[in-house]
DSSP file (Angstrom, degrees, kcal/mol; ACC not computed):
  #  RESIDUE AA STRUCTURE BP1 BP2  ACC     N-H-->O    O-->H-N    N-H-->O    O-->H-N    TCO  KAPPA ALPHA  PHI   PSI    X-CA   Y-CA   Z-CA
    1    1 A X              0   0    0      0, 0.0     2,-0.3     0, 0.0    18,-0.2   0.000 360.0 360.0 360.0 147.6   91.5  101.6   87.2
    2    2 A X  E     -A   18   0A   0     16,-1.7    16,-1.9    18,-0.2     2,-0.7  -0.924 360.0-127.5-137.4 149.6   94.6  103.0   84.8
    3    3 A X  E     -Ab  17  47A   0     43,-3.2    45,-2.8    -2,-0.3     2,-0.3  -0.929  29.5-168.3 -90.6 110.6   96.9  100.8   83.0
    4    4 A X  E     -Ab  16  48A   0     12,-2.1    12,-1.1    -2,-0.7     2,-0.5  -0.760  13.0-173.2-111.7 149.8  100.6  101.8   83.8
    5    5 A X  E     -Ab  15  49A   0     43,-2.6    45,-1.4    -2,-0.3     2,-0.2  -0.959  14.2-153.4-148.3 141.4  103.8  100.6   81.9
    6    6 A X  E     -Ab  14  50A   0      8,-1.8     8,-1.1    -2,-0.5     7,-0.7  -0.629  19.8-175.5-104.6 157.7  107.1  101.6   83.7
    7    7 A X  E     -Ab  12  51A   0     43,-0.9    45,-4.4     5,-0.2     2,-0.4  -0.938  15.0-159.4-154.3 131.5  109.7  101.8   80.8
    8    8 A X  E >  S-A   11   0A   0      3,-1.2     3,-1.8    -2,-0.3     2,-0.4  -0.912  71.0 -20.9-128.1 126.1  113.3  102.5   81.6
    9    9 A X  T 3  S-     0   0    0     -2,-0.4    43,-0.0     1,-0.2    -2,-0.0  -0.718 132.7 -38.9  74.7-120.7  115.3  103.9   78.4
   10   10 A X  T 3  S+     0   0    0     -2,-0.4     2,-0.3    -3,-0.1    -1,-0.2   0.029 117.2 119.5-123.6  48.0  113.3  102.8   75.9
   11   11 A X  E <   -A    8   0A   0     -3,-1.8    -3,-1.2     1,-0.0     2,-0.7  -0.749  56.8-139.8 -78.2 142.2  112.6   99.2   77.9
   12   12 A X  E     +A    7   0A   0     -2,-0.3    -5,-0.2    -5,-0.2     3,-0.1  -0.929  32.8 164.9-108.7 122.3  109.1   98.3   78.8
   13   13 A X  E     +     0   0A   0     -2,-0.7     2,-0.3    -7,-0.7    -6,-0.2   0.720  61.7  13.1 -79.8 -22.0  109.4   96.6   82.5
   14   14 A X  E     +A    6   0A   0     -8,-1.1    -8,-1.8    -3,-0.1     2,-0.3  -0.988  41.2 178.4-146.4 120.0  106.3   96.6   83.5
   15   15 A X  E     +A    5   0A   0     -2,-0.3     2,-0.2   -10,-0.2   -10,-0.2  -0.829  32.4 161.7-155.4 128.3  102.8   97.1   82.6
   16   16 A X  E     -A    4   0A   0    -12,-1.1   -12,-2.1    -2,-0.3     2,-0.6  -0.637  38.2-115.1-129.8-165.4  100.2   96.6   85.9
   17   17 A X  E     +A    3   0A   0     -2,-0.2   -14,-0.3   -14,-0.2     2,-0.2  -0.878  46.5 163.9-124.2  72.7   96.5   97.6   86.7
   18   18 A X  E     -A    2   0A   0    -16,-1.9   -16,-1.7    -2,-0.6     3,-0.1  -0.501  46.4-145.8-118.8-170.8   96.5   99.7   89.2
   19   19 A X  S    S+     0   0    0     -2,-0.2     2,-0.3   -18,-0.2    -1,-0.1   0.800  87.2  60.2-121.5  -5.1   94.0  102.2   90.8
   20   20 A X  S    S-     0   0    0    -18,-0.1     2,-0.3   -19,-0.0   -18,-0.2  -0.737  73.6-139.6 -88.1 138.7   96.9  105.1   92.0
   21   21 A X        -     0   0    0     -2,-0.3     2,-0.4    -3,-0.1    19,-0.0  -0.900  30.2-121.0-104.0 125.2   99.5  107.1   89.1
   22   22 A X        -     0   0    0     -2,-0.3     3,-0.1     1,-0.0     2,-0.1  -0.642  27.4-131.1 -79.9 150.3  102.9  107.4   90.8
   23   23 A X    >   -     0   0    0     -2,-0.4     3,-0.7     1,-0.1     2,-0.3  -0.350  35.9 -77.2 -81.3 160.6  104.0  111.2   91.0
   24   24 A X  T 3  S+     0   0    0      1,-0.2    14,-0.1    14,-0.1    -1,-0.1  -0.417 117.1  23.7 -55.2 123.4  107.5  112.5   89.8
   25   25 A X  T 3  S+     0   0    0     -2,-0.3     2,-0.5    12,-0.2    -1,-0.2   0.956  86.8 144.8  72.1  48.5  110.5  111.8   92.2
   26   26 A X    <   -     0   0    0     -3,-0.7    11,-1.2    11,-0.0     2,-0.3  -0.953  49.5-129.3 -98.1 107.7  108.7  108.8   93.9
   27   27 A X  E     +D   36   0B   0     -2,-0.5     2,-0.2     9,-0.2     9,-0.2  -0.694  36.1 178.2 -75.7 129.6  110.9  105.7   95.0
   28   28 A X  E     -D   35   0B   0      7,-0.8     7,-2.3    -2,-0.3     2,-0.9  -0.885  25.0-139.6-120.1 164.2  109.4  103.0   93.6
   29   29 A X  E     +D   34   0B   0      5,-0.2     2,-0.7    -2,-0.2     5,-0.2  -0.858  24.5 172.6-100.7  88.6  110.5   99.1   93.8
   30   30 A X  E >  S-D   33   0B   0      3,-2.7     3,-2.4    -2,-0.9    -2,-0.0  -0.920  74.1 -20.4-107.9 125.3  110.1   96.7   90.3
   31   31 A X  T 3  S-     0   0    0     -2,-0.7    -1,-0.2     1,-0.2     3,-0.1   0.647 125.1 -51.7  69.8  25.3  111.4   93.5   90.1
   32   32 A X  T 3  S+     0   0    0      1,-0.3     2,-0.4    -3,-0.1    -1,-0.2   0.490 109.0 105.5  89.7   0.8  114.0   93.9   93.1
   33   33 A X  E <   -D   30   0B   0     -3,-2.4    -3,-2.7    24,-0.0     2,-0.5  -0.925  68.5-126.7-133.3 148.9  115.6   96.8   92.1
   34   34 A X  E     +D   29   0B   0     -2,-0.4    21,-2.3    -5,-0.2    -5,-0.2  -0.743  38.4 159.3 -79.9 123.0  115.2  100.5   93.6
   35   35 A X  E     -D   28   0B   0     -7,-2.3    -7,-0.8    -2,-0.5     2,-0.5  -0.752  34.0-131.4-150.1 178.8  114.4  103.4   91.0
   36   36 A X  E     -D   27   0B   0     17,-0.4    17,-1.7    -9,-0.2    -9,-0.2  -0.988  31.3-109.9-143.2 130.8  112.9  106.8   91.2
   37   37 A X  E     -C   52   0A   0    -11,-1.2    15,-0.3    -2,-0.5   -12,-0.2  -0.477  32.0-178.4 -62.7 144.3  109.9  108.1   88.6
   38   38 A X  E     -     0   0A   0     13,-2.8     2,-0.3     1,-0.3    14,-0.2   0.505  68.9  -8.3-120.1 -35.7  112.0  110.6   86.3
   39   39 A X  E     -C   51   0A   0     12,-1.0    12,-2.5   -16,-0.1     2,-0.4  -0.972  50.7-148.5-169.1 161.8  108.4  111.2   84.5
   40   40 A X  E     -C   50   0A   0     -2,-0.3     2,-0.3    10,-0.2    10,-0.2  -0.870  19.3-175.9-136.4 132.1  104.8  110.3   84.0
   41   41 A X  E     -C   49   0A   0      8,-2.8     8,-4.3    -2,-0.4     2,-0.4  -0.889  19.1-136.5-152.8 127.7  103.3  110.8   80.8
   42   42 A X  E     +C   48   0A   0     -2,-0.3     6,-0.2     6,-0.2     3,-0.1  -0.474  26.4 168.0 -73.1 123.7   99.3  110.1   79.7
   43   43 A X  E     -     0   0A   0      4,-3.1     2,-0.2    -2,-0.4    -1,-0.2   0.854  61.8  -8.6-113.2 -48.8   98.7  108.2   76.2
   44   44 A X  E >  S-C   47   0A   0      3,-0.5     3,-4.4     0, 0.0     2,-0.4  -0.900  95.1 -58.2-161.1 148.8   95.5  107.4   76.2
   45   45 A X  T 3  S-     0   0    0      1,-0.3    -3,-0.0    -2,-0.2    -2,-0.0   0.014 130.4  -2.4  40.5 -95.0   92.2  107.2   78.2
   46   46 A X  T 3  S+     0   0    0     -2,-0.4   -43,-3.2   -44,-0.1     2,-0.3   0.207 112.0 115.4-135.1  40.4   93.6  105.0   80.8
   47   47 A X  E <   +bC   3  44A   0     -3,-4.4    -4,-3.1   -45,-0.2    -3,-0.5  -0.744  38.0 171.7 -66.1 109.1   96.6  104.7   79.5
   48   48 A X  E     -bC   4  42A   0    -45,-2.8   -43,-2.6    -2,-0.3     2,-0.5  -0.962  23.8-147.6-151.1 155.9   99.7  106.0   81.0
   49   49 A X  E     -bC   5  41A   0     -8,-4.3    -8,-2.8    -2,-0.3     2,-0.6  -0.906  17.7-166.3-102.8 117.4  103.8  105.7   80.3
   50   50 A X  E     -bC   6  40A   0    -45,-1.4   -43,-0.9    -2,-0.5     2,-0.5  -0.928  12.7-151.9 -85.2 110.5  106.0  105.8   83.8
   51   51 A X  E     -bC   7  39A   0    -12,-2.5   -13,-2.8    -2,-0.6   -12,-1.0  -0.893  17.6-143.9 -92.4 128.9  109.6  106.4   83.0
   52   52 A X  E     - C   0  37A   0    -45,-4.4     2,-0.7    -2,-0.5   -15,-0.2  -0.931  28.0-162.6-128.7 135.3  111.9  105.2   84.9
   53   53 A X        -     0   0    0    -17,-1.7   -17,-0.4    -2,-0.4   -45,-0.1  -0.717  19.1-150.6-103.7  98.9  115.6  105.2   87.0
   54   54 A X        -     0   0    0     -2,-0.7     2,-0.7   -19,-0.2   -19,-0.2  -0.103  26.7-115.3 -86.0 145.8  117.3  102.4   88.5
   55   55 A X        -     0   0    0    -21,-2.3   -21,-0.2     1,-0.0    -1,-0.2  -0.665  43.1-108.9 -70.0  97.1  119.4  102.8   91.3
   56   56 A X        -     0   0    0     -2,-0.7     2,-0.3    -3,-0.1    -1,-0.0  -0.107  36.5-144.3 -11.2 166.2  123.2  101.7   89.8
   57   57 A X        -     0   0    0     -3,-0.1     2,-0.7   -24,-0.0    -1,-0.0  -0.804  10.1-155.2 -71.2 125.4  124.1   98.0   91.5
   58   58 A X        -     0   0    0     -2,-0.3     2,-0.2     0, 0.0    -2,-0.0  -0.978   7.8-134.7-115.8 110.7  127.6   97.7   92.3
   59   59 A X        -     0   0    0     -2,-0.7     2,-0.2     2,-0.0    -2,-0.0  -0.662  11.3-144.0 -69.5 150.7  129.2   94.0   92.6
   60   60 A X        -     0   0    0     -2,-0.2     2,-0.4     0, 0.0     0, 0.0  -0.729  22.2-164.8-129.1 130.9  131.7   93.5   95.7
   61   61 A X        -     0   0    0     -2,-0.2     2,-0.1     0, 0.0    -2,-0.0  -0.981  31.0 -94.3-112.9 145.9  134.7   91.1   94.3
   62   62 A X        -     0   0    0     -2,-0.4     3,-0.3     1,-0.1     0, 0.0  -0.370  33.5-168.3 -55.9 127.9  136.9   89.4   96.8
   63   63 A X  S    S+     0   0    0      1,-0.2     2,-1.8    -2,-0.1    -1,-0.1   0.913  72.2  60.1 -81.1 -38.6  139.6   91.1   97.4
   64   64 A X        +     0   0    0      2,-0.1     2,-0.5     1,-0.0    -1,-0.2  -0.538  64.3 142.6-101.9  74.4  141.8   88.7   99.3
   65   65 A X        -     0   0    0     -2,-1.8     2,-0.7    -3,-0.3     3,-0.0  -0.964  50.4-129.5-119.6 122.1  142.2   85.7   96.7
   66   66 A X        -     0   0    0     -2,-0.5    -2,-0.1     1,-0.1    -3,-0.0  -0.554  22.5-172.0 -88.5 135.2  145.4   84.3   96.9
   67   67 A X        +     0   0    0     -2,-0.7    -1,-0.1     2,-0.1     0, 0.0   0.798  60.4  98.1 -68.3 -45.7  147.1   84.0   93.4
   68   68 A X        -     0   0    0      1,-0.1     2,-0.6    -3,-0.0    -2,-0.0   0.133  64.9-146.0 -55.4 150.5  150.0   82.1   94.8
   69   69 A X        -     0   0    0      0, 0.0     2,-0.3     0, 0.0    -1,-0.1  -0.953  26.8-102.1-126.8 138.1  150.0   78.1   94.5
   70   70 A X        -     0   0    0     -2,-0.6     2,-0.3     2,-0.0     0, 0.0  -0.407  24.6-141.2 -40.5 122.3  151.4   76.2   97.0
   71   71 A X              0   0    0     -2,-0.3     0, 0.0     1,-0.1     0, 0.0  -0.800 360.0 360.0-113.6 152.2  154.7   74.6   96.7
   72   72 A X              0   0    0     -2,-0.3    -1,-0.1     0, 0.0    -2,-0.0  -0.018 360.0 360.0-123.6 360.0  155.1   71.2   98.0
């Protein structure tokens, strides 16, 4: 069993128990959001740091809100 902690920048996101190391250029899923391993790096025993790169999110605004007020 290895102790992983996913970091993106210098955030730590993550830190699980698992019995598999993700490899480099692996889509993986945390928290809801889609990312890609940029590198994997071993600290100690079974100890290891996953860096990681979230897929931008783009908000959709409504486009067609009308500004105009009624006149009565």
């Amino acid at each position: 069993m290895v102790v992983i902690h996913y970091f993106e920048d210098k955030t730590l996101l993550l830190s699980q128990l698992v019995k598999q190391i993700p490899s480099i250029d692996e889509n993986i899923k945390i928290k809801g959001r889609k990312g890609k391993v940029l590198s994997v790096k071993n600290v100690e025993g079974n100890h290891v740091h996953v860096y990681v790169m979230f897929e931008k999110v783009v908000k959709q605004q409504a486009l067609s809100k009308e500004t105009k007020k009624k006149k009565r």
